[in-house]
Every structure is written in structure tokens, then in C-alpha cells.
C-alpha positions in Angstrom: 152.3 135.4 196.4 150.2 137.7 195.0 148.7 138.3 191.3 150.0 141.0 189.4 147.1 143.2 188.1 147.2 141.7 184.7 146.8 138.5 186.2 144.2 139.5 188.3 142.1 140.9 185.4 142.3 137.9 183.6 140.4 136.3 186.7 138.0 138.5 187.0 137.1 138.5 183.5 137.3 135.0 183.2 134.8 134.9 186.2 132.4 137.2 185.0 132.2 135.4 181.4 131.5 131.9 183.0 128.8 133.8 185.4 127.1 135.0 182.1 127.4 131.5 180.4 126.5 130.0 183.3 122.9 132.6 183.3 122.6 132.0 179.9 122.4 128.8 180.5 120.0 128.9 183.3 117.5 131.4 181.0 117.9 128.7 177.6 116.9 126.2 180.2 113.6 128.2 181.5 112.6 128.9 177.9 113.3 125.5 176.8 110.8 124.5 179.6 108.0 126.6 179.4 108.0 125.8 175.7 107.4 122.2 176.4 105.0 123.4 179.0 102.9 125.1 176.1 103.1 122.5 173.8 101.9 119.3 176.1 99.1 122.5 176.9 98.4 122.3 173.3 98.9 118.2 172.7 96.5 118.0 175.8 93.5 120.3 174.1 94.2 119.3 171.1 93.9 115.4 171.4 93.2 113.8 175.3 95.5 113.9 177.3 98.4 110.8 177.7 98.3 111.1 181.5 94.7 110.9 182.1 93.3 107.5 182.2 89.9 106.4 180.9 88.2 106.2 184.1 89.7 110.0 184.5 88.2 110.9 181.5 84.9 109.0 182.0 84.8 110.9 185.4 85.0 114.1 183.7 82.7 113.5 181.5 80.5 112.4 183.9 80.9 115.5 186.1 80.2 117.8 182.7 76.9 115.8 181.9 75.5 116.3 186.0 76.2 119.9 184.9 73.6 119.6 182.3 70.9 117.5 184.1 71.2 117.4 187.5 72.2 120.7 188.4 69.0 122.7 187.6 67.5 124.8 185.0 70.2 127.7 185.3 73.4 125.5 185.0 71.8 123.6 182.4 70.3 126.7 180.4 73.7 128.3 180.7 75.5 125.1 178.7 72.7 124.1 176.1 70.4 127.0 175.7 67.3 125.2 177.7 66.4 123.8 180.7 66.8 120.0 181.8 63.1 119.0 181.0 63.6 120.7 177.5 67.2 118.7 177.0 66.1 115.1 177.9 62.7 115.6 175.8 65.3 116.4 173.3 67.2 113.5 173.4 63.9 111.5 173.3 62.6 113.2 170.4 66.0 113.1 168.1 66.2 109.2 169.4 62.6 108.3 168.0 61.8 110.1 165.4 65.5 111.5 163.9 66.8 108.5 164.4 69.7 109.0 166.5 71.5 106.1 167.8 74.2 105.7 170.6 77.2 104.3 170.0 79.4 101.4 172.1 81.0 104.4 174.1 78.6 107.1 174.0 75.3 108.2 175.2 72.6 110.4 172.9 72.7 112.6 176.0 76.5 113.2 176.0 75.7 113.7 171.6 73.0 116.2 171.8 75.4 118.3 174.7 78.5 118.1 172.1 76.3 119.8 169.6 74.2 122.1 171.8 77.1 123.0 173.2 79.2 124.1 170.2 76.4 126.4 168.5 75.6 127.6 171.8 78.9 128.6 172.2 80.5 128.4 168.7 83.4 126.6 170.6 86.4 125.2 168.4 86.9 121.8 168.1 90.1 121.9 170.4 88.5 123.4 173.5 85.5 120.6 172.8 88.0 118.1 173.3 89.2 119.7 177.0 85.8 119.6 177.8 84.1 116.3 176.9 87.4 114.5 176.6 86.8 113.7 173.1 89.4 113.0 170.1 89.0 115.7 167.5 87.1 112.8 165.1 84.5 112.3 167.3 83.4 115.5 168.0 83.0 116.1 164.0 81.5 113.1 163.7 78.7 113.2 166.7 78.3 117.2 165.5 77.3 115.6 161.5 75.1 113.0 163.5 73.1 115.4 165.3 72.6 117.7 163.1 71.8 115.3 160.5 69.2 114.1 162.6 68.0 117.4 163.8 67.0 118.1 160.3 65.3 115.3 159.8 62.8 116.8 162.4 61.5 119.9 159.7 58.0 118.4 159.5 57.3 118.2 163.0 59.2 121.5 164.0 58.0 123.7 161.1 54.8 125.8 162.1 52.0 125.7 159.9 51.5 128.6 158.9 48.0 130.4 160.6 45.9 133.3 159.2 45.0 136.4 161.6 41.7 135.5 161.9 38.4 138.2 161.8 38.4 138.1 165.9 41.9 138.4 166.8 42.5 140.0 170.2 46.4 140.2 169.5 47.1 144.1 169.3 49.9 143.4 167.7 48.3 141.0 164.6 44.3 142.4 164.7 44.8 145.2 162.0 45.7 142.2 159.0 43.2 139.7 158.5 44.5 136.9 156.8 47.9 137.3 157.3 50.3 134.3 157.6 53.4 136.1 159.2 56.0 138.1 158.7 59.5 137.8 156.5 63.0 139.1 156.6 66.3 138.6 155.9 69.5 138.2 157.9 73.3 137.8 157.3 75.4 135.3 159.4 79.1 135.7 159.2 80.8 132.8 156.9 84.3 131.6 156.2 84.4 132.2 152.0 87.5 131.1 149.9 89.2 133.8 148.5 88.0 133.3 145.3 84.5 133.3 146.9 84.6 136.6 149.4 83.2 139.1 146.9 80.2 137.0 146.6 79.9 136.4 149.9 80.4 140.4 150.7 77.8 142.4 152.2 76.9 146.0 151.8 78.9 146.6 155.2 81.8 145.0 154.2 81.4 141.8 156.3 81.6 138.1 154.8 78.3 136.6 155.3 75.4 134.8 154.1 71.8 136.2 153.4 69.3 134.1 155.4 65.4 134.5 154.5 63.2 133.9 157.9 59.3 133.5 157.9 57.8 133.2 161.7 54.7 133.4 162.5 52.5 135.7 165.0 54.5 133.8 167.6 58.0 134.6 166.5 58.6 130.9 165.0 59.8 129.7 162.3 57.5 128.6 159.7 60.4 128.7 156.8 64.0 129.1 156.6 66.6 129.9 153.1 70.1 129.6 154.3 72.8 129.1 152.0 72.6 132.6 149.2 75.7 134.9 148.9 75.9 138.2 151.1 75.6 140.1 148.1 72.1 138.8 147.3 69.4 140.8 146.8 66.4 139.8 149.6 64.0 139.9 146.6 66.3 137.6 144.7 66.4 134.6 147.6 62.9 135.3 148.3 62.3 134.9 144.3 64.2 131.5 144.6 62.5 130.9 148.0 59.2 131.0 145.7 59.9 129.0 142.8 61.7 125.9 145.1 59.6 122.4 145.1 59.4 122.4 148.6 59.8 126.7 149.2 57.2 129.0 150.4 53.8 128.3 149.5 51.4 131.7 149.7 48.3 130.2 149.3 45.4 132.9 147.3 44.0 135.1 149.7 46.6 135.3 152.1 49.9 137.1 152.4 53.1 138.2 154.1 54.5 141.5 155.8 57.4 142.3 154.6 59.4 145.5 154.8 60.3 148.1 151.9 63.6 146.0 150.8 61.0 143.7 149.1 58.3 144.6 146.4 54.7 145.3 146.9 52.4 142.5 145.3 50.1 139.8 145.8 50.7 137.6 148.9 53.0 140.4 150.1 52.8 143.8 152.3 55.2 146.2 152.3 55.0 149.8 153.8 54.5 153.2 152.3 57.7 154.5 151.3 58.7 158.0 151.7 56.8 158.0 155.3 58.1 156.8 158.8 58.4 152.9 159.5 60.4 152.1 162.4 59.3 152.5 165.5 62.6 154.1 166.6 61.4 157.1 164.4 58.6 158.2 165.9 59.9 159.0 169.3 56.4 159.3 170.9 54.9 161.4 168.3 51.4 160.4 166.6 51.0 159.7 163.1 49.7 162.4 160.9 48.6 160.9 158.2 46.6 157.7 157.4 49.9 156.2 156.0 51.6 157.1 158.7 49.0 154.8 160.9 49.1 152.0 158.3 53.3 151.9 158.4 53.2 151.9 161.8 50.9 149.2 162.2 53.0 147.3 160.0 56.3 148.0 161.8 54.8 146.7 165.1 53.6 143.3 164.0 56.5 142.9 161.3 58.5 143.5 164.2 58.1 140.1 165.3 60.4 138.5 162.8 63.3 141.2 163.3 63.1 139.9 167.3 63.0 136.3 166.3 65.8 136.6 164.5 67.6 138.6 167.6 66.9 136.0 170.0 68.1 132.9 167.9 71.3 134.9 167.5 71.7 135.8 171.4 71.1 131.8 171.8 72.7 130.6 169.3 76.5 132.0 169.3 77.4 130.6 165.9 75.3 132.6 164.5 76.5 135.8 165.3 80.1 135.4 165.2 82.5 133.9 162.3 82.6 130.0 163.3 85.2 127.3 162.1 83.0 125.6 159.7 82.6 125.5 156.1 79.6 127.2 154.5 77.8 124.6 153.4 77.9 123.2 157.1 77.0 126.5 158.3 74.0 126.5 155.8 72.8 123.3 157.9 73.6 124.6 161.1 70.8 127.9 160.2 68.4 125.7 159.7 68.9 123.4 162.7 69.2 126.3 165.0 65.3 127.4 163.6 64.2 124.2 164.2 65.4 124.2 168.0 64.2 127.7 168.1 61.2 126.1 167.7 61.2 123.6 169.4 62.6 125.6 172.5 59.9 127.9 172.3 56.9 125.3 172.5 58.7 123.4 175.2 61.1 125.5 177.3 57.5 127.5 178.9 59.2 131.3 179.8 62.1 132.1 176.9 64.7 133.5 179.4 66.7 135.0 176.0 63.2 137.0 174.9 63.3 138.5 177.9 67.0 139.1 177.8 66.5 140.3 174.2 66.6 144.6 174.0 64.0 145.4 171.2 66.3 148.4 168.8 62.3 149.3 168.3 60.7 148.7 171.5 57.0 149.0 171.4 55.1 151.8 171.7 51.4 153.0 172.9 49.4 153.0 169.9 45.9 152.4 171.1 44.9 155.6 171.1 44.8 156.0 167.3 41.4 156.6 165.7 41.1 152.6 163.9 38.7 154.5 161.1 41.5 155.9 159.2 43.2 152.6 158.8 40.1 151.5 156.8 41.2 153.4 153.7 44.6 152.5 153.8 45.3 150.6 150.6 48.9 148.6 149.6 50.8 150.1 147.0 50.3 149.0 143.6 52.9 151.1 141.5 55.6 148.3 142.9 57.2 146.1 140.4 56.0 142.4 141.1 58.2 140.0 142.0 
């Protein structure tokens, strides 16, 4: 018998709303899944994973550490910043004389990578845990350890400071006799409180910290102040660099370049002001003047410091972007990353990241300059002293 229309639109709407139900349903169920897909993604980065077993883990681990040391220079250079020569003298060095010890279940190889790894990188703790297959507490813990003992390396990774001497051959350094070095400042991004950020401001705008670098005629580090405001003044932490028990020592006779930001006095250079400095300014032309010569003299030996500080920012990726920690770890981590600089540069032979390093003020023929007029060239003396 058949359905009278009523009847049969009834059905059909019947049908249609348990087709709907029935895809609603289905769609709840796909979002309910890839939900729990995401989170066990999370739980699985965020603490190891409940599925993988320790010999899983200790494999991967493994297979991460070849990565390092057995798979030559590039692979290694790529993860830690140096080569695998570099890396286990390292481990040596932070064993004997920082005092790094192992632990029941891990190796000072496996610590050193953890840490190397993160400034490298400036990796959050949760991705460190997918890679090393470490709990969150570890990774905190061997990063303090490290660093801790990294520090306690200062003495034997600090350069001594060296005076251009009468004979220099370095085109760069010959024109100032008894100078130690060169000095700048820097500002690397921090994480402030809010009640902190407008100390922590710089004149751009950005939250940071002002860093105070010395190097030397080699581009290393002979002193490092980490730890002031953005807002600081550079003469200001230089001023507390100076009056610090164990600060920077400018020993009678001797002195620093420095640009125009600081003053002009006794154990410090700056340039004429009011004339060109940078060596981006002179496009090619010749100086005209005997101050002209002088400032760009200066400019290319002070130049020296502005590249250090380039290249320990291109290796060291913490340094250049905003990183997790607080700012009195970060303060730490400055100074450890000046220390491997260091230690890099004396060990690693060829710097792969000075010669990946493009110079803002790349250097320019100067030889041709008549070295007589230099001879009259005299610092300013109208400066304030700091």
C-alpha cells in the first residue's frame, strides 16, 4: 500500500536528520581524535615518551651523540658550533679543570652536547627532550652543571691582555703602540618582568641587556660585563666595569679604542667627532684631513670588536634572539658563550662563522695614505673624563 505524501515526507525527513546526526557524529569523532593525537604529540615532547622503552631511548641517544663525534667536522659543527677534535678536548678540559662529573646515567659527552646544543640553537626545553630523550629536570639541571663549570674556566680562557708593540706588522693594529684592544657594547634580547621592561628598554624599543666586550687584536675576549639594564649608558657599565674588584684593569701607559659613545681620556681612544668614522662612510673616497686619517685608522682596528661580537651572535643563537631563560641565567650564559668563543678560536684552527660573518664595514684599501700626517694627530682632550 502506498504512503500518502505526508507520510512520505515524514520519512524523508526523518532520514535526512539521522544522516546529519549520524555525520555529526562521524566529524565529533575525527576531532575528538586528532585532539588526542596533538596532545600524546605534546605529552611525548614534553616528558619521554610512555611507549618508548629505555633501550629505545638509549638507542636514540646514541644515534644523536654519533651525530656529534663520529660523523665528521660538518655534522658535528652544524649541532655544537665546532668540530669533533674541538668537542672532545672540550669535554676533557670542563672534566679536569671545571670539574664536571658524570652521573650514574649520563656521560660529560652527552652534558656538554645538551648545553652546546641549546645556545647554539636557543632550543626550548621541550624540543631538548625529543631530542636527547631527557625529562624536562634533567636538561635544567645538566644545562646549571655545565655552565657552572664553564665558568669556572675564566682564568684559563680569558686573554691577557697584549700591547701593540713598536714592530707590529698587523696593518690593522701598527698605527697604536701600546694598545691593549678594543671595547664596545652590545644588547642581547632578555625576558624582563613587567615591572622591569622600562629598565630593561633600549633606545630601539627592544628588551635587552647592555653587554660591555673587550677583545683583543685577535677578536677575543679579554673581558666581558653582562648583566646592566638596556637603558644603561655604555659609559655608565664601563664606569662600573672600572671600579669592580676583579673589572678591567688599564694599566698606566696603555689604553683602549673605543668609539665616540664613550669619553676621551686616559687609558681610552675615541675618534674625532664631527668627522667620518665608519668605514661604510667613506665609499672609496680618501681622507682629507689628518683627522679624517686618524678616525679611519681607528674605525679599522676598533673594528675588530664590532665583528667579534657578530660572530659570537651568528654562533651562538641565544644570543641573538629572545631565549626562555631568566635574566640572571642569561647574564651567565654571555659570559660562558665568551669563554667558548675563546676557546673555539684557539682550538677549532679555520673559524668557519668568521668567514661566514658579512662585515656592515668591510675593509677597505688604506695603504696608500701618506703615514706622516698621522704623526700629528692628537686625542681629544676637551672630553669629560670618565
Amino acid at each position: 500500500m502506498a504512503r500518502c505524501p505526508k507520510q512520505r515526507k515524514k520519512a524523508v525527513i526523518a532520514a535526512v536528520s539521522a544522516y546529519l546526526e549520524l555525520l555529526f557524529n562521524f566529524i565529533n569523532l575525527l576531532l575528538r581524535y586528532y585532539e588526542a593525537l596533538e596532545s600524546e604529540h605534546e605529552q611525548a615532547v614534553e616528558h619521554v615518551s610512555s611507549w618508548e622503552t629505555p633501550i629505545a631511548r638509549q638507542l636514540a641517544r646514541n644515534s644523536f651523540m654519533r651525530c656529534i663525534v663520529s660523523h665528521g667536522d660538518i655534522s658535528c659543527t652544524m649541532l655544537v658550533r665546532m668540530n669533533c677534535r674541538t668537542f672532545q678536548k672540550l669535554c676533557m678540559l670542563l672534566r679536569d679543570e671545571g670539574g664536571l662529573r658524570c652521573s650514574w646515567n649520563i656521560e660529560i659527552d652527552e652534558m656538554v652536547a645538551i648545553f652546546l646544543y641549546t645556545i647554539a640553537h636557543n632550543e626550548k626545553n621541550r624540543q631538548l627532550q625529543a631530542t636527547f630523550r631527557r625529562s624536562g629536570e634533567t636538561n635544567c639541571r645538566v644545562i646549571k652543571l655545565v655552565m657552572r663549570s664553564v665558568l669556572k674556566l675564566h682564568s684559563i680562557l680569558l686573554r691577557k691582555p697584549k700591547p701593540v708593540l713598536h714592530n707590529s706588522d698587523d696593518p690593522n693594529w701598527k698605527h697604536f703602540k701600546n694598545c691593549l684592544g678594543a671595547l664596545d657594547g652590545t644588547i642581547v634580547n632578555v625576558r624582563a618582568t613587567k615591572e622591569n621592561q622600562e629598565r630593561y628598554r633600549t633606545r630601539k624599543g627592544t628588551i635587552g641587556m647592555n653587554v660591555l666586550g673587550v677583545v683583543d687584536q685577535n677578536m677575543e675576549f679579554i673581558y666581558c660585563l653582562a648583566g646592566w639594564e638596556g637603558s644603561a649608558h655604555d659609559g655608565r657599565v664601563l664606569r662600573d666595569a672600572l671600579i669592580r674588584p676583579n673589572g678591567l684593569k688599564v694599566p698606566r701607559g696603555y689604553y683602549y679604542l673605543c668609539d665616540a659613545g664613550y669619553s676621551n681620556c686616559e687609558g681610552f681612544l675615541s675618534p674625532f667627532r664631527g668627522q667620518r668614522y665608519h668605514l661604510k662612510e667613506w665609499g672609496g673616497r680618501r681622507p682629507r684631513s689628518p683627522e679624517e686619517i686618524f678616525n679611519m685608522r681607528h674605525s679599522t682596528a676598533r673594528n675588530g670588536v664590532e665583528r667579534a661580537f657578530g660572530i659570537l651572535k651568528m654562533r651562538w643563537a641565544i644570543l641573538r634572539e629572545t631565549t626562555w631563560f631568566s635574566t640572571k641565567m642569561v647574564t651567565k650564559i654571555v659570559n660562558a658563550c665568551c669563554l667558548l668563543h675563546n676557546f673555539i678560536r684557539g682550538e677549532n684552527g679555520a673559524d668557519v662563522f668568521e668567514r661566514l660573518y658579512v662585515d656592515e664595514d668591510p675593509d677597505e684599501e688604506t695603504e696608500d695614505v701618506e703615514e706622516d700626517l698621522i704623526l700629528h694627530i692628537q686625542p681629544n682632550v676637551d672630553d669629560d673624563v670618565i
